[in-house]
N, C-alpha and C positions, 0 to 999 in steps of 0.2 A: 917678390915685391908686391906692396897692395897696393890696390887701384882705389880711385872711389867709383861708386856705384852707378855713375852718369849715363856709362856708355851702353853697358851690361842693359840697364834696364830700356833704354832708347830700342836696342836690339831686342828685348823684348817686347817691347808695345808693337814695333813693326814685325816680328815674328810670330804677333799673339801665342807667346807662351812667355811665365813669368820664372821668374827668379827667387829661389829659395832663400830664405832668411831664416838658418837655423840659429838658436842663443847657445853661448857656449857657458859652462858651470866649471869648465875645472877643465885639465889637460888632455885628459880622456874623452872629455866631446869633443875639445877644439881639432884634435887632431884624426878623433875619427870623422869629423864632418868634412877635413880637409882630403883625407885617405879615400873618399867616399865619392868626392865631386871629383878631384884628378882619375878616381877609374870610369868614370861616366864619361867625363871630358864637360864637367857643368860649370858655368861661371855658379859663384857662391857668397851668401854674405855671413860674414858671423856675425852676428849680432851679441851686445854683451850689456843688461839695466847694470841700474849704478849700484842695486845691491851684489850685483853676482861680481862687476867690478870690486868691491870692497871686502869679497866673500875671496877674490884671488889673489889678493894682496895689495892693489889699486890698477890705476886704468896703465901706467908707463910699465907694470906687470905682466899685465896681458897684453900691451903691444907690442911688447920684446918676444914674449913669449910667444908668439902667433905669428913675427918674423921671422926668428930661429926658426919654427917648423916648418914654413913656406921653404925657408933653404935649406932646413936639413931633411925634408922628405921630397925635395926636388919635386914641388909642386907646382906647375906648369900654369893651370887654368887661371881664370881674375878670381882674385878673394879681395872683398873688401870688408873690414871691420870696422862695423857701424855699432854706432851708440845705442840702445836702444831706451825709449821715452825718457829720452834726458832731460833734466833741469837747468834753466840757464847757467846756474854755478857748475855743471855736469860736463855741458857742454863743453865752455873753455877749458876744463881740466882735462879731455878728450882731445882736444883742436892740442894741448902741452904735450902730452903724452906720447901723441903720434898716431890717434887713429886715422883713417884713411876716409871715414864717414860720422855723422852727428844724426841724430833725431831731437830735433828738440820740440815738447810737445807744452804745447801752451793751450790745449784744451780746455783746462779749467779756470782759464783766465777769462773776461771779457773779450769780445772779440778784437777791441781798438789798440789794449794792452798786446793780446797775441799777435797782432799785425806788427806793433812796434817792434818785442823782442825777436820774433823770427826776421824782420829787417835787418836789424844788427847781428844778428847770427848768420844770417845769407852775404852780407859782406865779408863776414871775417872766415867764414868755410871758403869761399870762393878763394880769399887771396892769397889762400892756402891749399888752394887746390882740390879742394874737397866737397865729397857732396853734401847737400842736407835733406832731412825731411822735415815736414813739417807734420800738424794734425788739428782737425777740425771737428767738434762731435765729439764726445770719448767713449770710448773702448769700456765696452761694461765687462763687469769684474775685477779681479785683483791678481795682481803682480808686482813683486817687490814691494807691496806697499802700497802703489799706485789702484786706489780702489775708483770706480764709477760704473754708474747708470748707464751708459751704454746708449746713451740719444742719439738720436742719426741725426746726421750733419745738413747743414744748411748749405746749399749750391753757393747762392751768394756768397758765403764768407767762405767756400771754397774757392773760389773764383778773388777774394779780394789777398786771399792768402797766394796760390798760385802765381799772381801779377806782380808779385815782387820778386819770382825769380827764382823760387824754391825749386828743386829737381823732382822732388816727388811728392807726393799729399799721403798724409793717412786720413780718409774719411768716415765718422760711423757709419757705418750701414746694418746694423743689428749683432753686429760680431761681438766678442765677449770672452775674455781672457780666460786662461783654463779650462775646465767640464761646460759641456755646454749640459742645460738643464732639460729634464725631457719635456720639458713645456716650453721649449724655444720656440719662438716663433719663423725662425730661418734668416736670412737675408733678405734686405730689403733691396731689389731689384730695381725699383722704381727712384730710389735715393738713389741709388750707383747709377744709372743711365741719369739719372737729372745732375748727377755731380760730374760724368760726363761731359755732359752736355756742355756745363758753363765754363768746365777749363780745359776742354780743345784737347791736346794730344800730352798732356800733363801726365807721367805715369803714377797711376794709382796703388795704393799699398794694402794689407787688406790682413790685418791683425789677430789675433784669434785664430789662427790656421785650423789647430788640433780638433778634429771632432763635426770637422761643415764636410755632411757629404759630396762625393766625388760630384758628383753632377751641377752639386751649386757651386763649387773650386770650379771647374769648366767654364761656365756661366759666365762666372767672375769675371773670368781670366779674358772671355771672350768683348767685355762690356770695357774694359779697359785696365782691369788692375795685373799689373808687372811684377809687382812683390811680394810675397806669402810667409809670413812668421808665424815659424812652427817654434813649438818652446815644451810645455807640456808632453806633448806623444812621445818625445825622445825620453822626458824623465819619467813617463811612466812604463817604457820598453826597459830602459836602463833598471827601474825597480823592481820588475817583475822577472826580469831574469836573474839577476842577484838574489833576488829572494828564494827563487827555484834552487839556484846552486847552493845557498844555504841551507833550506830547507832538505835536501836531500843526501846534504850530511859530508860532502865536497869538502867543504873548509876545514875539515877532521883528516881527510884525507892524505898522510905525508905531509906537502908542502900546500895543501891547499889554503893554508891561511893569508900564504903570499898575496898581498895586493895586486900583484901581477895577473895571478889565475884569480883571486875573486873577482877582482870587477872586470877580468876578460869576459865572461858570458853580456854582461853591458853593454862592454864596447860593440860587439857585434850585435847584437840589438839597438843601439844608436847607431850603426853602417847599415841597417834593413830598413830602419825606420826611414830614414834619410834618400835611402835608393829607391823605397817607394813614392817617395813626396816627391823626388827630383823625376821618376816618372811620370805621376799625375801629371806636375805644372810644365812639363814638355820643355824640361830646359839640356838635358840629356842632349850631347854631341856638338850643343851649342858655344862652347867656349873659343 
């Protein structure tokens, strides 16, 4: 059964450790990320943009699809399946379909606009049981489409978005979707403690996982942020081992061309990738 992400993350603000938000691309991550967190015993969220929804057939696709496997691999721990930087039209198509969670990121709106449509979406996830995020700042670089500059966020209009009721915030704080570049400048510390600051015990989210040293994910995690989306790391583990088992001449082998044995060397590279990050963010034993 999925939950939405409410409680899992409450438990981790008061446990200062966060909650893994892996994205899922197709059957073989959704169910190694699930295979992954029930051996650990981790609460989990899969996260799914509305490209990689439309890339699996649509969003009532993957909801089915990520029920079945909760039941048929007798998976225990909370999974919730969250939207990830959803569009208002995204949203409700998500809220149909049966997810358990939304993100709706109204970033590149004004801020008066993003305070209205995250209103109306914080109603109608609620009467539904469901949680939402919201997002303030945007997330530099590109995913699905979704490109920005990467500004860090204003406390204020964190604070005015938070007071209507949202469960969780995504805030800029210098993070940046995919490769981080070697001339990052790192996280801004001083935005995350000032966004702190104005929304109280509000749990924080914190985008761009893939590539922020261990030390500043600690930081993070210590300053208030609960949730951590990885997306990239898995599909560049998943690549490079598929690529190895090709290149080394496996898929010539008998039956190696079976998509069974090609993309197994993946899957177990998306279950390592996952076991390490669910160690980092100290969600391990937590479910």
């Amino acid at each position: 059964m999925l939950v939405n992400a409410t409680e899992m993350l409450n438990k981790a603000r008061e446990g200062k450790y966060a909650v893994g938000h892996f994205n899922i691309n197709n059957l073989e991550w959704a169910k190694s990320i699930l295979l992954t967190a029930q051996e650990l015993n981790s609460p989990v969220i899969l996260g799914v943009s509305e490209g990689a929804g439309k890339y699996m057939g649509g969003f009532k696709v993957v909801a089915d699809m990520v029920k079945a496997l909760v039941e048929e691999q007798n998976i225990t721990v909370p999974v919730a399946l969250h939207l990830d930087h959803g569009t208002y039209d995204g949203c409700y198509k998500c809220i149909k379909a049966g997810f358990s969670s939304i993100m709706f990121d109204g970033s590149h709106f004004p801020i008066d606009e993003n305070v209205e449509k995250t209103k109306e979406l914080i109603n109608v996830a609620h009467a539904m049981g469901m949680s939402i995020e919201a997002e303030v700042g945007a997330i530099g670089g590109e995913e699905d489409g979704v490109v920005a500059a990467g500004e860090c966020a204003d406390p204020n209009e964190c604070k005015m978005i938070a007071d209507l009721g949202v469960d969780f915030l995504a805030a800029g704080i210098g993070n940046i979707h995919g490769k981080y570049p070697a001339n990052w400048a790192g996280l801004s510390f001083d935005t995350l403690a000032s966004v702190k600051d104005a929304v109280g015990d509000m749990p924080l989210v914190l985008h761009g996982g893939t590539g922020i040293p261990e030390d500043q994910i600690k930081k993070a995690i210590s300053l208030g942020v609960c949730k951590i989306n990885v997306n990239t790391e898995c599909q560049l583990a998943f690549a490079a081992a598929v690529r190895e088992y090709i290149e080394a001449g496996k898929d010539l082998e008998g039956k190696g061309f079976d998509p069974r044995k090609l993309l197994a060397p993946g899957v177990e590279a998306i279950k390592q990738t996952v076991r390490d990050k669910i160690a980092l963010f100290g969600s391990a034993g937590k479910a």
